[in-house]
N, C-alpha and C positions, 0 to 999 in steps of 0.2 A: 139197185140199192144206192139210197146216195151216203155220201159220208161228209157228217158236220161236225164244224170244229167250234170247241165252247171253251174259254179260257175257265180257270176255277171259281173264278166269282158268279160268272155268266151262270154256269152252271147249277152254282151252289141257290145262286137264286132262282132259278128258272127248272129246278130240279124233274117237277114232274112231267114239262113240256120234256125236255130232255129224255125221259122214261119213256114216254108218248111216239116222240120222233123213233128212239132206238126199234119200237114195236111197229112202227107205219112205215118205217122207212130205211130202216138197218143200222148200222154201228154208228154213235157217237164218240166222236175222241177230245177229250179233254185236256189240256194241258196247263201246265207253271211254266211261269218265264218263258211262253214260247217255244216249248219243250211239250212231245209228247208225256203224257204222264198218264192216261186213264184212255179204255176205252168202254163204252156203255151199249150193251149190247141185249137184245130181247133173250128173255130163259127159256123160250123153243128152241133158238138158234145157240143160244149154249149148249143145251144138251143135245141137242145134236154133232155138234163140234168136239164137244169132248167125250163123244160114245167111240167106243173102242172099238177099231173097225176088220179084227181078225187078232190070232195069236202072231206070236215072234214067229215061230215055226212056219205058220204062213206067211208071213211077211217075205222071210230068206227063199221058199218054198216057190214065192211069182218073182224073184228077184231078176233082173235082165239079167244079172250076170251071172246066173245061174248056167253050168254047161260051158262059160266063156273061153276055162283052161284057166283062170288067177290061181297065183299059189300062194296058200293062206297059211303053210307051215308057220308052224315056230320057230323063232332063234332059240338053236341052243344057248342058256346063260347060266349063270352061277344065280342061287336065290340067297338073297342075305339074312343069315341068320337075327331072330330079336333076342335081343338082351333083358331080361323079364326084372 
């Protein structure tokens, strides 16, 4: 995948090549002033990225430091009561 860099104008005019590239050829990054600001990305490869890829439970569950001996106790503390 290669990764091209389009300033906001470039961009805003060249929009659907932009669209085009992000699908033939992977992420676009767009920036202001020289500054990352956007990046343009195919919605395969979105939704792929943002699919959830097990629970919490399994997460902690493959954790390396699972069995390590850390000790994750609590500090005993005073909780502050609110004032309603």
């Amino acid at each position: 995948m290669t990764d091209h860099t389009w300033s906001v104008a470039e961009a805003k005019a060249k929009f659907s090549e932009v669209v085009e590239k992000a699908k033939s050829e992977g992420p676009q990054t767009i920036t202001r002033n020289g500054r990352r600001a956007a990046v343009v990305v195919a919605a395969d490869e979105w939704d792929r990225k943002k699919k959830r890829k097990g629970t919490l439970v399994e997460f902690f569950a493959n954790s390396p430091l699972r069995g390590s001996g850390i000790n994750l106790d609590r500090l005993p503390m005073q909780l502050h009561k609110v004032k309603p």
